[in-house]
VODOMAR-665910 format. One record per atom (N, C-alpha, C): residue number from 1; atom name; x, y, z. Coordinates in Angstrom, 3 decimals, padded with zeros to 6 digits, always signed. Atoms other than C-alpha are relative to their C-alpha. Layout:
<fivexs>
   i at     east    north       up
 NUM CA        X        Y        Z
...
</fivexs>
This chain:
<fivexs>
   i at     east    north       up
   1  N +001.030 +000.052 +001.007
   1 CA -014.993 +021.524 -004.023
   1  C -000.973 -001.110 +000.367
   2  N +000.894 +001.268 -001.325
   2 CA -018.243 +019.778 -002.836
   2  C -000.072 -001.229 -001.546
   3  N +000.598 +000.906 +000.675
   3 CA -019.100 +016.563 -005.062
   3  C -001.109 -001.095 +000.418
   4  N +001.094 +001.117 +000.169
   4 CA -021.958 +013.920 -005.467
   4  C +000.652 -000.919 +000.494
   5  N -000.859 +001.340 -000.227
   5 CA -019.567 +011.071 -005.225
   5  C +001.296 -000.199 -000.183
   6  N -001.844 +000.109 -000.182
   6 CA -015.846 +010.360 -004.145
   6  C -000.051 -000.686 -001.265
   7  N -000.684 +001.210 +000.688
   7 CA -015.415 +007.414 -006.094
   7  C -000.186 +000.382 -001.373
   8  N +000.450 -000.921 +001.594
   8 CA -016.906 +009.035 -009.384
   8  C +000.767 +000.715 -000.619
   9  N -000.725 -001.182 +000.183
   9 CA -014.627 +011.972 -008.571
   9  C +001.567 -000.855 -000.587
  10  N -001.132 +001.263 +000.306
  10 CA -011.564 +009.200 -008.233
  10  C -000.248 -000.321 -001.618
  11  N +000.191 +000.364 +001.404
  11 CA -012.768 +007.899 -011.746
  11  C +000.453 +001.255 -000.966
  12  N -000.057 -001.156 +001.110
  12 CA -012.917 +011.510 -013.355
  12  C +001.329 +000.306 -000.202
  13  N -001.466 -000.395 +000.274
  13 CA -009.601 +012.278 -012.221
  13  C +001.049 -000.797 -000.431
  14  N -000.850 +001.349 +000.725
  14 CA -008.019 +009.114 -013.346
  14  C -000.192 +000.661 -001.570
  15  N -000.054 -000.203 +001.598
  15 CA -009.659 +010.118 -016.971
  15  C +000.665 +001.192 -000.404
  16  N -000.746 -001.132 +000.095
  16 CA -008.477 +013.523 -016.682
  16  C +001.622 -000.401 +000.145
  17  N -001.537 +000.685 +000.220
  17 CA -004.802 +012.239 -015.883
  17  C +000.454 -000.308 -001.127
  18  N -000.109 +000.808 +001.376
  18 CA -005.041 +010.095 -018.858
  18  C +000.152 +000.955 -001.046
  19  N -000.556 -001.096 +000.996
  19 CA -005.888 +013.284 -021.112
  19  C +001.104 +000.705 +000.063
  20  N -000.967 -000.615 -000.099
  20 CA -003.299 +014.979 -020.202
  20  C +001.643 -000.593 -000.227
  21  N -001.086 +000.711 +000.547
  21 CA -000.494 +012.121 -020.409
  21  C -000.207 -000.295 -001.295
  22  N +000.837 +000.104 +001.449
  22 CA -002.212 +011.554 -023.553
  22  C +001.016 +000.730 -001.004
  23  N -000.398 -000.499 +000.898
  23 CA -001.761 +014.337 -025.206
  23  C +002.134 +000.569 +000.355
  24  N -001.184 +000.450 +000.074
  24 CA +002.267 +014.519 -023.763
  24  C +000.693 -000.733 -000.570
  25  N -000.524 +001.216 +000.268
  25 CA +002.685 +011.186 -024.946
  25  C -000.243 +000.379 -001.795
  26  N -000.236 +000.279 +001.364
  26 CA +001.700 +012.307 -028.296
  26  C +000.787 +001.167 -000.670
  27  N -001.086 -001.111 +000.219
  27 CA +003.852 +015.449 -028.422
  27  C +001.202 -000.639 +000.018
  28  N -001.264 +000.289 -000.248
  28 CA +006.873 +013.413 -027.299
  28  C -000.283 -001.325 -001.677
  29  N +000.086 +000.819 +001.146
  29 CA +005.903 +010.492 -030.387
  29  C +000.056 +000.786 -001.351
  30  N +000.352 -000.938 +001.984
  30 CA +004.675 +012.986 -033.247
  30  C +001.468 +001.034 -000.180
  31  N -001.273 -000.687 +000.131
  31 CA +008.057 +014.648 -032.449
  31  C -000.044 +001.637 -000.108
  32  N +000.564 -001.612 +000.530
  32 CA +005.853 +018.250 -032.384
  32  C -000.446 +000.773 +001.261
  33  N +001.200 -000.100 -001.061
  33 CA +004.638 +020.432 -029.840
  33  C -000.912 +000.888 -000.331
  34  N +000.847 -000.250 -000.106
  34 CA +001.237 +020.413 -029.530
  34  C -001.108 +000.752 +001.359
  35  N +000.246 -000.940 -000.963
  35 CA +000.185 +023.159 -027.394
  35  C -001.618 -000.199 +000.195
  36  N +001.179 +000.325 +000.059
  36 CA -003.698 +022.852 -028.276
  36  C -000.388 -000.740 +000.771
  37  N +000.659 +001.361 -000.452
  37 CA -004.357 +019.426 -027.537
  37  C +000.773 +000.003 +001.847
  38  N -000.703 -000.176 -001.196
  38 CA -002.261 +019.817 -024.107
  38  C -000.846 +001.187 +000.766
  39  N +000.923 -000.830 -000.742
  39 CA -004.385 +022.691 -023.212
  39  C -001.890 -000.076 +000.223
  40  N +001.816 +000.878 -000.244
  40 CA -007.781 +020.726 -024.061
  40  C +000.057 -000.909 +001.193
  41  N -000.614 +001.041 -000.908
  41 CA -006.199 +018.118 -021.890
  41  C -000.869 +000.740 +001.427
  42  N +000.020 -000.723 -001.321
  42 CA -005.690 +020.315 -018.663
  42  C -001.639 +000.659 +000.150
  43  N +001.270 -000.466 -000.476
  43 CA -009.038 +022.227 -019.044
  43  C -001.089 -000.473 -000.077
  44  N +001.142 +001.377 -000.156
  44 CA -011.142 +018.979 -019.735
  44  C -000.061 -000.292 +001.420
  45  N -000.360 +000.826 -001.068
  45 CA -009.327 +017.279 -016.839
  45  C -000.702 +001.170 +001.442
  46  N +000.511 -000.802 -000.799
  46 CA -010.410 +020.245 -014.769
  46  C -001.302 +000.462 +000.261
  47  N +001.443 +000.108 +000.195
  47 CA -013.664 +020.740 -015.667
  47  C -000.563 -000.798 +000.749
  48  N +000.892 +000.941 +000.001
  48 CA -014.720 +017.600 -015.455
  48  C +000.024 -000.357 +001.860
  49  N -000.129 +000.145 -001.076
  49 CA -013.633 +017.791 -011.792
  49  C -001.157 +000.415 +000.813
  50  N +000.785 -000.377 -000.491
  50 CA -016.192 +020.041 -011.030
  50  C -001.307 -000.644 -000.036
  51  N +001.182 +000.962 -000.661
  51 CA -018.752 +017.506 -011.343
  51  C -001.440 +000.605 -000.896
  52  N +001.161 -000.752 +000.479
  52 CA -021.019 +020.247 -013.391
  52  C -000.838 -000.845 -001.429
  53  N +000.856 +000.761 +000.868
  53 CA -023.860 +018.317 -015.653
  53  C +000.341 +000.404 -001.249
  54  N -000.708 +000.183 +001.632
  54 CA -023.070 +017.203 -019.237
  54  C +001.568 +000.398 -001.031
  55  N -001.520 +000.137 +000.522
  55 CA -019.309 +017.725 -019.244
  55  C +000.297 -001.236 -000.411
  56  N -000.425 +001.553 +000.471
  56 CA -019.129 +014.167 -019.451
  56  C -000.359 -000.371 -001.310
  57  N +000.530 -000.007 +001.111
  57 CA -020.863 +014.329 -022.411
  57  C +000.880 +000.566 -000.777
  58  N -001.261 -001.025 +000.816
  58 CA -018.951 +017.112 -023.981
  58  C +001.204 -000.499 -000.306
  59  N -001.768 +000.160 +000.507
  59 CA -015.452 +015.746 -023.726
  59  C -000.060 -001.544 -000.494
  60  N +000.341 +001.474 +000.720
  60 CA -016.982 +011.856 -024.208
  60  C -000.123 +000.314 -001.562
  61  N +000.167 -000.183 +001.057
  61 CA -018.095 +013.363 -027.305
  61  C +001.204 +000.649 -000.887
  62  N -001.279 -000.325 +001.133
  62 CA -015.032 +015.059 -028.775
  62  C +001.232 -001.236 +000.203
  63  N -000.665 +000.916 +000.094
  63 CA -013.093 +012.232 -027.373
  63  C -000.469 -001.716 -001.398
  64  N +000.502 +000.869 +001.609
  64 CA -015.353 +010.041 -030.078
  64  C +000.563 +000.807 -001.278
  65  N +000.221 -000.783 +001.173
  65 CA -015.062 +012.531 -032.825
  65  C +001.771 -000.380 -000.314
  66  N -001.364 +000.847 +000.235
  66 CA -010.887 +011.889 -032.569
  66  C -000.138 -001.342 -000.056
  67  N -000.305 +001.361 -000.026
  67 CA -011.243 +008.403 -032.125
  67  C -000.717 -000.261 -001.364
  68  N +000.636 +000.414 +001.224
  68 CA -013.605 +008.121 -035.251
  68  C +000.607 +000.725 -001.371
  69  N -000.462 -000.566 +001.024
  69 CA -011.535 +010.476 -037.355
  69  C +001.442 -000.227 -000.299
  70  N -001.231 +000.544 +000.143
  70 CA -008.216 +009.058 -036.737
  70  C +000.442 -001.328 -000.077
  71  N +000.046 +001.666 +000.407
  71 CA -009.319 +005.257 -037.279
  71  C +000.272 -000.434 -001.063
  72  N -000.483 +000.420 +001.241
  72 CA -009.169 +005.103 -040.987
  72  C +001.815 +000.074 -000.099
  73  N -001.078 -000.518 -000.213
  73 CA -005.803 +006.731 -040.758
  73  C +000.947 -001.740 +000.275
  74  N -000.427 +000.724 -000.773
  74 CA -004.555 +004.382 -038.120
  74  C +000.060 -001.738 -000.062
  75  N +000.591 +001.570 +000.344
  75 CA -006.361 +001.139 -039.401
  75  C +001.197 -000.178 -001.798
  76  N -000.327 -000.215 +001.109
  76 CA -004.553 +001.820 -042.701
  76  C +001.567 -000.480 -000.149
  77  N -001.902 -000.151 -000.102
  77 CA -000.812 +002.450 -041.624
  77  C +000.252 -000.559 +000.591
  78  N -000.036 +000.677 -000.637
  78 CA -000.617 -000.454 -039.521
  78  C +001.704 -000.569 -000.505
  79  N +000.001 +000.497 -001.330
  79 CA +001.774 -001.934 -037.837
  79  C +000.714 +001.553 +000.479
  80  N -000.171 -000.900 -000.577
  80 CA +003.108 +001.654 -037.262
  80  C -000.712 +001.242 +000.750
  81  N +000.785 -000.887 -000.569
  81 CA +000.036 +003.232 -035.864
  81  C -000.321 -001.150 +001.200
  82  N +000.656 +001.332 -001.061
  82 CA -000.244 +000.330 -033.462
  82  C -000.656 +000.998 +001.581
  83  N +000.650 -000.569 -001.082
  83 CA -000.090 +002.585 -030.587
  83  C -001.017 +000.792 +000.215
  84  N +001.938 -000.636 +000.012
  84 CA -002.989 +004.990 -031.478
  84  C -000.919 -000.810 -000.255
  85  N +001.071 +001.154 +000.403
  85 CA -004.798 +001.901 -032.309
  85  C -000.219 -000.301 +001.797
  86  N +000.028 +000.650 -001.268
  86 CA -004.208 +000.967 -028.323
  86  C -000.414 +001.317 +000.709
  87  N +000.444 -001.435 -000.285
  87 CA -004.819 +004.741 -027.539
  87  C -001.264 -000.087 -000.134
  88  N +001.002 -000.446 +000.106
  88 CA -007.920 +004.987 -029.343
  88  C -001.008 -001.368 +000.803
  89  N +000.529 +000.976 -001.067
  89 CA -009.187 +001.850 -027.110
  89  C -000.010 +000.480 +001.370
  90  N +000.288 -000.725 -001.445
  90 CA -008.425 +003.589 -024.210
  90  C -000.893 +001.026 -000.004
  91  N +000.818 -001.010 +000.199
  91 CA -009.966 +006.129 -025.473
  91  C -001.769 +000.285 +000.553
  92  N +001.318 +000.627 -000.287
  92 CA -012.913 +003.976 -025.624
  92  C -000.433 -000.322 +000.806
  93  N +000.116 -000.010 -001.658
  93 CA -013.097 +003.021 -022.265
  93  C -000.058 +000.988 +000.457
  94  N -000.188 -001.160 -001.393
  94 CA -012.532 +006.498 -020.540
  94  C -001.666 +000.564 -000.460
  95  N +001.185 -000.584 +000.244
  95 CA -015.828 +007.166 -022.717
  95  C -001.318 -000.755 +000.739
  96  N +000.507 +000.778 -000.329
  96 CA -017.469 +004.240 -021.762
  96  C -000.479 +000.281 +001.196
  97  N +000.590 -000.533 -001.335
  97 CA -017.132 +005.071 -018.060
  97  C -000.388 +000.982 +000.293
  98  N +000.984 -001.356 -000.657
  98 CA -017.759 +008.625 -018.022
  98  C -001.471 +000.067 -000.475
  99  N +001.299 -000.569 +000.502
  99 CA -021.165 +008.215 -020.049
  99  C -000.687 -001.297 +000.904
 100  N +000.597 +001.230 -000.263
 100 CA -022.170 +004.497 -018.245
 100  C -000.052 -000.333 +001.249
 101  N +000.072 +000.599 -001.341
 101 CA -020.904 +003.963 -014.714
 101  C -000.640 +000.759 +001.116
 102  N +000.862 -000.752 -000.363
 102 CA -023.077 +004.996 -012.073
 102  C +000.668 +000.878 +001.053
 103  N -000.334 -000.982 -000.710
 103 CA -020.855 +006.646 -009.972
 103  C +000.593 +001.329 -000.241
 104  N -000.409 -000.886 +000.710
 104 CA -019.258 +008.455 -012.372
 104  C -001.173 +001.075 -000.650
 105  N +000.645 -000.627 +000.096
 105 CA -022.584 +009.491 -013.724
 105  C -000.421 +001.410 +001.332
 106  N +000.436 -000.699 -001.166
 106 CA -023.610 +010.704 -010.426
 106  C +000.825 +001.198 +000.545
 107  N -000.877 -001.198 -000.353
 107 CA -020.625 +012.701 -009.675
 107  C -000.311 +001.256 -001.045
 108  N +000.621 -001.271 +001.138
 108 CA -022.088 +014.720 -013.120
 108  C -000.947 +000.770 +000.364
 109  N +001.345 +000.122 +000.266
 109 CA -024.758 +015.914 -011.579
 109  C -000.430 +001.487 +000.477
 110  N -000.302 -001.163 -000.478
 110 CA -023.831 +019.491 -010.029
 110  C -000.567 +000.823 -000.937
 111  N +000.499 -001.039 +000.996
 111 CA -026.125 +022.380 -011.562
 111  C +001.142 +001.099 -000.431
 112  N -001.290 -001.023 +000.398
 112 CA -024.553 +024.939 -013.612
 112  C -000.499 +001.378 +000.659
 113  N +000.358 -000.630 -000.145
 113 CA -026.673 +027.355 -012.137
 113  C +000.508 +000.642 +002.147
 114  N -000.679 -000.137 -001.423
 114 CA -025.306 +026.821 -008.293
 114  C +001.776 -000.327 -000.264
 115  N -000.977 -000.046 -000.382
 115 CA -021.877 +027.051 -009.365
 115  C +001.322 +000.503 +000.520
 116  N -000.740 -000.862 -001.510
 116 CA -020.463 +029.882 -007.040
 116  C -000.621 -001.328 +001.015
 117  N +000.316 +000.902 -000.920
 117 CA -021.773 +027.267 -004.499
 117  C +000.978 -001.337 +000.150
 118  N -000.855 +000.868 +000.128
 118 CA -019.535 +024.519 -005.729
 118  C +001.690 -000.010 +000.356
 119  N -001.542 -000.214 -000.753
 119 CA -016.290 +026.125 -004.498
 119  C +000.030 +000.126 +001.275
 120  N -000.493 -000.150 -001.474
 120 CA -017.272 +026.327 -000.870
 120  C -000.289 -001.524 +000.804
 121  N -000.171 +000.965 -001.447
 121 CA -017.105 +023.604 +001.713
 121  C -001.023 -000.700 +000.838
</fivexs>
């Protein structure tokens, strides 16, 4: 798969990793399985591989929309929400870099319109 920038790509797939232990980590805590959020995971993390413009956006943005809807919650039930409190910080960071750092930007930058082109070599 061609990309803009290794190191960007390195970054994406680190954040993608993260979703995906993520949402494991909160299937194995909430004591439930959550099939959904495990399958947003994987097809974020994949996506975002492809490098195609304003995914970063897209999953930055639903990754806010949890983090802002599960704060009251979390801020509330303290000291037993501690770890989604340390979650939704990471959270904050993986957003941080996919919408801010420039390599990460740059790796975004693949049209959607050439993307039969993006699977060859």
């Amino acid at each position: 798969m061609r990309t803009n920038n290794d190191k960007g790509r390195t970054y994406v797939i680190i954040v993608g990793a993260y979703l995906v232990l993520k949402a494991i980590l909160n299937m194995i805590i909430g004591g439930g399985l959550n099939i959904g959020d495990l399958i947003f995971a994987v097809i974020a993390a994949a996506a975002m591989f492809s490098g195609l413009q304003y995914l970063n956006i897209a999953v930055s943005a639903i990754l806010a929309i949890t983090v802002l809807t599960n704060l009251p919650h979390n801020l509330t039930h303290l000291p037993g929400t501690l770890i989604y409190l340390i979650e939704a910080a990471v959270d904050v960071g993986a957003i941080v870099l996919l919408l801010l750092q420039n390599d990460v930007k740059e790796h975004f930058t693949n049209k959607w319109s050439e993307l039969g082109e993006l699977f060859k070599k």
